[in-house]
Chimera marker file (.cmm) of the C-alpha trace (Angstrom):
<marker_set name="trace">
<marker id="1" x="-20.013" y="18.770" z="34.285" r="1" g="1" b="0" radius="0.5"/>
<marker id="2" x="-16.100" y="18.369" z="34.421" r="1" g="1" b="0" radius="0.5"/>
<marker id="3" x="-14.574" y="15.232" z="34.095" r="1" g="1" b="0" radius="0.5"/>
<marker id="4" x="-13.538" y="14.483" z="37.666" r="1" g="1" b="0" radius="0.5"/>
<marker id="5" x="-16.683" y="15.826" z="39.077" r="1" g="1" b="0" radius="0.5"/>
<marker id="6" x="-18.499" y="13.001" z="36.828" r="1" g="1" b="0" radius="0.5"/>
<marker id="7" x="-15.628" y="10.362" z="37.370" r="1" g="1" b="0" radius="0.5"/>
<marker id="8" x="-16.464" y="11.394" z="41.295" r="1" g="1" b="0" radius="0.5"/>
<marker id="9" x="-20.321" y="11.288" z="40.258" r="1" g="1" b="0" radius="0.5"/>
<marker id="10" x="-19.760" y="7.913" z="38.920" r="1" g="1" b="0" radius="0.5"/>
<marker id="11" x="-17.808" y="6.597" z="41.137" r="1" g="1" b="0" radius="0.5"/>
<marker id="12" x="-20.050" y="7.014" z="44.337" r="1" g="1" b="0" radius="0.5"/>
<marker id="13" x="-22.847" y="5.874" z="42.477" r="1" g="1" b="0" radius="0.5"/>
<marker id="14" x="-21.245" y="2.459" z="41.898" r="1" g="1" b="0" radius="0.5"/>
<marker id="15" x="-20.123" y="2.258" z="45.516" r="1" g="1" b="0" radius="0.5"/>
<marker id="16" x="-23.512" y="2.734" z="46.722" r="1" g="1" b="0" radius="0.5"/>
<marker id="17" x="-24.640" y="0.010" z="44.318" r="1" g="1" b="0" radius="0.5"/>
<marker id="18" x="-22.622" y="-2.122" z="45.700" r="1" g="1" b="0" radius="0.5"/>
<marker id="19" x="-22.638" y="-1.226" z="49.590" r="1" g="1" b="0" radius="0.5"/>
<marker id="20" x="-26.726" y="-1.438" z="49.137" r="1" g="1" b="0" radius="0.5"/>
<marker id="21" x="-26.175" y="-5.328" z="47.853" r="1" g="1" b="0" radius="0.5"/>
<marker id="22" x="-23.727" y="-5.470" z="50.984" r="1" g="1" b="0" radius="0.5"/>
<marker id="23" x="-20.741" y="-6.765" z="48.687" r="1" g="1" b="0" radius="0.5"/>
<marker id="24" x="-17.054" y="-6.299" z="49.434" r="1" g="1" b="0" radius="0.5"/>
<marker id="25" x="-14.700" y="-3.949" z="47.042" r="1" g="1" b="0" radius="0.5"/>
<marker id="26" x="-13.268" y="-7.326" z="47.549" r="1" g="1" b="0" radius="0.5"/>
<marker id="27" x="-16.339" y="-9.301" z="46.215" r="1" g="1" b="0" radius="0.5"/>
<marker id="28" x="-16.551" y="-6.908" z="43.470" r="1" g="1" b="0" radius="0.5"/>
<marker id="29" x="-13.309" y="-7.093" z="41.939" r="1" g="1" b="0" radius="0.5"/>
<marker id="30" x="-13.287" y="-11.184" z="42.114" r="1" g="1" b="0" radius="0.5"/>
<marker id="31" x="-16.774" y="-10.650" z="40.165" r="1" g="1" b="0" radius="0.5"/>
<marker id="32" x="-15.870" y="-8.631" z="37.780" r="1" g="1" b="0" radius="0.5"/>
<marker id="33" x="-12.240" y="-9.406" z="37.226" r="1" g="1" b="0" radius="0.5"/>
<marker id="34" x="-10.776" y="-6.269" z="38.102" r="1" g="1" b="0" radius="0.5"/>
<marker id="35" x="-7.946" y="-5.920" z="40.897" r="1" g="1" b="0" radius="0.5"/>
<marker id="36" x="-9.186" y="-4.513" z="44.584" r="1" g="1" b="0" radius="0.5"/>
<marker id="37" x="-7.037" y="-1.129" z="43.962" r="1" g="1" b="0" radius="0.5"/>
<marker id="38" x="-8.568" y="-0.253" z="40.354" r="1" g="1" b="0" radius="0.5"/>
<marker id="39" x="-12.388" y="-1.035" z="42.272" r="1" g="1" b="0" radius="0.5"/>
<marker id="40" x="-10.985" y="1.751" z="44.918" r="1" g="1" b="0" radius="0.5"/>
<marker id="41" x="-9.434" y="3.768" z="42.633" r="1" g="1" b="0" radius="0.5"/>
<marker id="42" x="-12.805" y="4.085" z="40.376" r="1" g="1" b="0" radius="0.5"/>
<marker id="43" x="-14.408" y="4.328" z="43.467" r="1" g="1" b="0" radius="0.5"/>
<marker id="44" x="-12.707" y="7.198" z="44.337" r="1" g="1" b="0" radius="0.5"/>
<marker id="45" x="-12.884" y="8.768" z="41.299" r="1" g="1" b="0" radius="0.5"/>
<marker id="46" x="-9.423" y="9.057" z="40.440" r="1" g="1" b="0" radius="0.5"/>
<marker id="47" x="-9.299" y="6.498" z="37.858" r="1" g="1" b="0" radius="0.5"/>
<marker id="48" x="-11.782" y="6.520" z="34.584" r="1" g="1" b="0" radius="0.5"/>
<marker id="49" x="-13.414" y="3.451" z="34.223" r="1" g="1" b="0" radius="0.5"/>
<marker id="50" x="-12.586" y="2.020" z="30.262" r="1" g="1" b="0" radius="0.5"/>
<marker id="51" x="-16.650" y="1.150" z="28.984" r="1" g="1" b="0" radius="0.5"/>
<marker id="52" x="-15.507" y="-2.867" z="28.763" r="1" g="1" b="0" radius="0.5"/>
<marker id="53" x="-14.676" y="-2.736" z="32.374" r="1" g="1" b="0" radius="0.5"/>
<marker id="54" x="-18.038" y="-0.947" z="32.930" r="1" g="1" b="0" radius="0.5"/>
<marker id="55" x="-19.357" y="-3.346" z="31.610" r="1" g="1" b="0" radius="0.5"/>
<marker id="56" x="-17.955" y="-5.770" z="33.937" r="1" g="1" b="0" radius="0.5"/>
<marker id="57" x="-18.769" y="-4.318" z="36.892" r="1" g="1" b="0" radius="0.5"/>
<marker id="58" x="-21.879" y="-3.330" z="35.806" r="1" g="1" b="0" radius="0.5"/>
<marker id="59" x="-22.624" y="-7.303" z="35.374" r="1" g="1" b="0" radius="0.5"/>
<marker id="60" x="-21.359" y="-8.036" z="38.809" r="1" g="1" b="0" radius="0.5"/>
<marker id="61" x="-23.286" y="-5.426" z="40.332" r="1" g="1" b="0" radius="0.5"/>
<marker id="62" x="-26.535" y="-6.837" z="38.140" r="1" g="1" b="0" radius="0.5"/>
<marker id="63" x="-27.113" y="-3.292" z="36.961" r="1" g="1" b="0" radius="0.5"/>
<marker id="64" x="-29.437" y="-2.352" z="34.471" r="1" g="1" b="0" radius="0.5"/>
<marker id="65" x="-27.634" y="0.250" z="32.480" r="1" g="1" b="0" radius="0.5"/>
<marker id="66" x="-29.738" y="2.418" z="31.356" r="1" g="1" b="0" radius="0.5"/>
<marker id="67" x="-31.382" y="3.334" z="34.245" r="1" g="1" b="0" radius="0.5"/>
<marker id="68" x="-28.662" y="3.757" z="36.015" r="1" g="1" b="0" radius="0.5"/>
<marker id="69" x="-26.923" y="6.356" z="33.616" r="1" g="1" b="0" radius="0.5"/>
<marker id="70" x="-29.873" y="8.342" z="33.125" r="1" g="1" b="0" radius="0.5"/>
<marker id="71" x="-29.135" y="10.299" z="35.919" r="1" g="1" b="0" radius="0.5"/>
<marker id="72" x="-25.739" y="11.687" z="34.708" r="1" g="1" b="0" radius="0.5"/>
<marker id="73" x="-27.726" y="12.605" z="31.361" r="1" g="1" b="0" radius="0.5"/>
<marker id="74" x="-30.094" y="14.386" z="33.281" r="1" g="1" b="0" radius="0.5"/>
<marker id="75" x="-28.668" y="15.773" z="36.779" r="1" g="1" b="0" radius="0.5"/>
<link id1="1" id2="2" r="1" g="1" b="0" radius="0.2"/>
<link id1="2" id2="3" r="1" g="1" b="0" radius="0.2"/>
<link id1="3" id2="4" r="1" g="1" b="0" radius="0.2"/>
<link id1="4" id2="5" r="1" g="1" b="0" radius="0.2"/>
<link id1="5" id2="6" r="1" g="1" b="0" radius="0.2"/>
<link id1="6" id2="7" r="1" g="1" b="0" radius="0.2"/>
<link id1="7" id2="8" r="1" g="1" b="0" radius="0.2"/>
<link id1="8" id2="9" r="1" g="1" b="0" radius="0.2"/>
<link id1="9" id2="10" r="1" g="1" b="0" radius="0.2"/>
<link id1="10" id2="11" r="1" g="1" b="0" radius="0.2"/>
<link id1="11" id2="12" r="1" g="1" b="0" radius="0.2"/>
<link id1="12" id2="13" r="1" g="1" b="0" radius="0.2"/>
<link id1="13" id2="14" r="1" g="1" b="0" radius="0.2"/>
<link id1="14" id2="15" r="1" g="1" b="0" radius="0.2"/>
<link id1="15" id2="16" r="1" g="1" b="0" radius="0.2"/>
<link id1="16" id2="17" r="1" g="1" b="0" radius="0.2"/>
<link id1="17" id2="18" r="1" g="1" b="0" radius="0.2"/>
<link id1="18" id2="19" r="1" g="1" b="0" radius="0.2"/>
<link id1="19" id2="20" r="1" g="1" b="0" radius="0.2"/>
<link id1="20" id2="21" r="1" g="1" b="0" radius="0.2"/>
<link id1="21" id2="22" r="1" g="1" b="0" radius="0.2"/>
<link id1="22" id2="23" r="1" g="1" b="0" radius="0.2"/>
<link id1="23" id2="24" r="1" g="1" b="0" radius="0.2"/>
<link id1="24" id2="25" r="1" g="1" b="0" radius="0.2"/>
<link id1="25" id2="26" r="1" g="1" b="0" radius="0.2"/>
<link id1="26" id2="27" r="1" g="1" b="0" radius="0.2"/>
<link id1="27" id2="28" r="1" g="1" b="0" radius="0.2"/>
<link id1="28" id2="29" r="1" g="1" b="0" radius="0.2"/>
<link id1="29" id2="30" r="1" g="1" b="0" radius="0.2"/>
<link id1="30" id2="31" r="1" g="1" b="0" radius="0.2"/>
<link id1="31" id2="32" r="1" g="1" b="0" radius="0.2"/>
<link id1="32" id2="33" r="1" g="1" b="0" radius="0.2"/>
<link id1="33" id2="34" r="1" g="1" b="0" radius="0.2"/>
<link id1="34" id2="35" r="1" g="1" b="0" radius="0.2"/>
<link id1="35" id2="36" r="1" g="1" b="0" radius="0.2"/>
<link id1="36" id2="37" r="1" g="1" b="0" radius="0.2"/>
<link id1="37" id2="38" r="1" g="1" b="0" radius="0.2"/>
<link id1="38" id2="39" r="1" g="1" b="0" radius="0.2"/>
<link id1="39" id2="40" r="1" g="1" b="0" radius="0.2"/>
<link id1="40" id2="41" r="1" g="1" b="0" radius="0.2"/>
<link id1="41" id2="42" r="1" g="1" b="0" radius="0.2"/>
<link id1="42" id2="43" r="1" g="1" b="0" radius="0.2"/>
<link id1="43" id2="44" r="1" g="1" b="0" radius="0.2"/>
<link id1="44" id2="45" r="1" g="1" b="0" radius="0.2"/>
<link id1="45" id2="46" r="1" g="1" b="0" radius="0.2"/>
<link id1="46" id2="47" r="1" g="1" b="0" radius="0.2"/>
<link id1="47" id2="48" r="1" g="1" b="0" radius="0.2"/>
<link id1="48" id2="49" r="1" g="1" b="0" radius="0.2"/>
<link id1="49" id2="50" r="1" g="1" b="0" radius="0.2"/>
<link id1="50" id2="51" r="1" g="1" b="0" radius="0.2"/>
<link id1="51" id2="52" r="1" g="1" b="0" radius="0.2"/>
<link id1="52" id2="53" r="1" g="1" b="0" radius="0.2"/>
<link id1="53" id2="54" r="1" g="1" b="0" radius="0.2"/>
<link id1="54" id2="55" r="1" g="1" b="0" radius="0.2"/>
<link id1="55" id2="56" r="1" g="1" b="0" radius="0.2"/>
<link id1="56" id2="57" r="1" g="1" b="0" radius="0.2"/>
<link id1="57" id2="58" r="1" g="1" b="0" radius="0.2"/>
<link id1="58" id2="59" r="1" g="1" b="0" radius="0.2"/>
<link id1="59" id2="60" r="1" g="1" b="0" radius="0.2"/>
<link id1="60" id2="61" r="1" g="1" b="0" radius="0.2"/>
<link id1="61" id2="62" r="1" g="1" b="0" radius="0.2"/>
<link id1="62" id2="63" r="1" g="1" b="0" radius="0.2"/>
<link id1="63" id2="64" r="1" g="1" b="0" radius="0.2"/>
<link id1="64" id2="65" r="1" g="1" b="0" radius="0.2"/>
<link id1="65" id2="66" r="1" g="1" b="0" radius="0.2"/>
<link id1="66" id2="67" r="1" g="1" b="0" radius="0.2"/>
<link id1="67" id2="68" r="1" g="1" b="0" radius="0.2"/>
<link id1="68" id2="69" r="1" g="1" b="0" radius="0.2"/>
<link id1="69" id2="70" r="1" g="1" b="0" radius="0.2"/>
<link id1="70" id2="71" r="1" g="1" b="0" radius="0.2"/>
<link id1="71" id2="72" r="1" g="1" b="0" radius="0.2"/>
<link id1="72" id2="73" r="1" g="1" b="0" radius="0.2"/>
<link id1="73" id2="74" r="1" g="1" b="0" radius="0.2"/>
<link id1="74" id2="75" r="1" g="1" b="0" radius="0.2"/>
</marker_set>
């Protein structure tokens, strides 16, 4: 997989986390401290997400990790 087809990938799959909990890019980026543009932008895929901010979103978004990066391991 290239890189922008995973940051794409990756990107959808944390918008549709969040869309199915019916929270806000908004919502999101007040959770996990990030600004509304970067939560688009990774969104979007056309900004890599660093692992800390990951993290953070991954927090906000109550996401268990591992399960959901097993399916870029295994596509």
């Amino acid at each position: 997989m290239q890189k922008d087809d995973f940051l794409k990938e990756l990107g959808f799959a944390i918008k549709m986390k969040r869309m199915r909990q019916k929270i806000s890019q908004e919502k999101l980026a007040e959770l996990a401290d990030c600004s509304l543009s970067y939560i688009g932008f990774v969104e979007r895929g056309e900004k890599s997400i660093s692992l800390y901010n990951f993290l953070k979103v991954a927090k906000a978004l109550n996401l268990d990790i591992g399960d959901f990066l097993k399916c870029f391991l295994n596509p």
